[in-house]
C-alpha positions, -999 to 999 in steps of 0.1 A, spaced: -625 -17 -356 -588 -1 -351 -573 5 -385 -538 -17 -367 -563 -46 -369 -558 -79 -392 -584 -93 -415 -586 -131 -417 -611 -152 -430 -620 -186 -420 -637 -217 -428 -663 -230 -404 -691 -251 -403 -728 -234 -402 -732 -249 -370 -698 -237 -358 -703 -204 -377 -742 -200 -359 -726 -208 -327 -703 -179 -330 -730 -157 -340 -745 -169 -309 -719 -163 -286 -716 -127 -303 -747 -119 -293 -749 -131 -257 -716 -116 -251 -730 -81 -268 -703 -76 -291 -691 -90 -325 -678 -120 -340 -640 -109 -341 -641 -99 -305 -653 -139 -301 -631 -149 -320 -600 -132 -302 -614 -139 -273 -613 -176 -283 -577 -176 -293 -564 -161 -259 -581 -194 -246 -567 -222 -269 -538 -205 -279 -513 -209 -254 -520 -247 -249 -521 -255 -287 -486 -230 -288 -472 -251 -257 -485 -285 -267 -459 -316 -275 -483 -335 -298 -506 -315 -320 -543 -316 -323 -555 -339 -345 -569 -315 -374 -594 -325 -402 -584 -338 -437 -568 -319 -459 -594 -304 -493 -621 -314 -467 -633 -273 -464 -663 -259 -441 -689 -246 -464 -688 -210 -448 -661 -182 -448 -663 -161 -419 -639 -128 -418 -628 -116 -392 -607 -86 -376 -580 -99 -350 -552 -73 -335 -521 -76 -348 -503 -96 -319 -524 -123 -323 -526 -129 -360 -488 -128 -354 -487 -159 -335 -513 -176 -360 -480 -184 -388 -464 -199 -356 -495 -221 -350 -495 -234 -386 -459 -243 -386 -465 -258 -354 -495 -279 -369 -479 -286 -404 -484 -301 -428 -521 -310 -418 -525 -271 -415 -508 -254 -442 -516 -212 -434 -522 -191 -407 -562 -190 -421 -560 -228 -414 -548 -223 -380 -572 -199 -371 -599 -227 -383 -582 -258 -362 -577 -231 -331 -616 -219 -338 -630 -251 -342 -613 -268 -313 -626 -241 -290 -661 -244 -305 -663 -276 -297 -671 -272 -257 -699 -267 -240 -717 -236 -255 -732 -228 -220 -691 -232 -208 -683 -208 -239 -706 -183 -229 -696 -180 -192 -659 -179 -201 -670 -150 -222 -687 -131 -193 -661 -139 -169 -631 -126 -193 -654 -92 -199 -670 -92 -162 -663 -56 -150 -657 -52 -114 -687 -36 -96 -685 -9 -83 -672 -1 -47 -691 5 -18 -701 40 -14 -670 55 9 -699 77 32 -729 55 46 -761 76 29 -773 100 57 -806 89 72 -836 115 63 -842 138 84 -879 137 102 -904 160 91 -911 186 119 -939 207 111 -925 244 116 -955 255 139 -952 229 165 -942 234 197 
């Protein structure tokens, strides 16, 4: 965690929230990693988007709080989300729930290849000298 970092929590379902957990894991990393990771996804289209997403009911909460650390340039752009979304989503703790929960709602096995293929490292290249072919073994007596 970089101490620039901004702590959010949000509301999710345990079935959204174990989902998560489950991601975290198969990715190898933590829940707030996921979690950016998510909003660098759905972000841009919810940002861009000329009719909102349909959120849940208002004083209809998830029955689990999940905190989170996000970097700063993307808990920014959470307020933006929420006054895009308003009045259904009143705070930038809603948004990141609407923004969470819409992502979450895929196809886990979908989630979980996005995951790899946002944090697939490039392999390595090709070894520049071809390896040098042993030598045979001459015995030092023979003629």
């Amino acid at each position: 965690m970089e101490s620039d970092e901004v702590m959010l929590a949000v509301r999710l379902t345990t079935a959204e929230r174990t989902l998560l957990r489950w991601l975290a894991r198969g990715h190898r990393g933590d829940v707030s990693e996921v979690v950016a990771d998510a909003l660098l996804d759905v972000l841009p289209a919810l940002l861009a988007q000329d009719v909102p997403p349909s959120a849940e009911p208002p004083g209809r909460a998830a029955p689990c709080a999940v905190t989170v650390w996000l970097p700063p340039e993307l808990a920014d752009l959470l307020p933006a989300l929420a006054a895009r979304l308003a009045p259904a989503v009143p705070s930038a703790c809603a948004a990141l729930g609407t923004a969470l929960r819409l992502w979450l709602r895929q196809d886990p096995a979908r989630l979980a290849a996005g995951l790899r293929a946002m944090h697939a490292r490039p392999s390595a290249p090709p070894h520049p000298h071809p390896r040098p072919l042993p030598r045979p073994h001459v015995h030092p007596f023979a003629a």
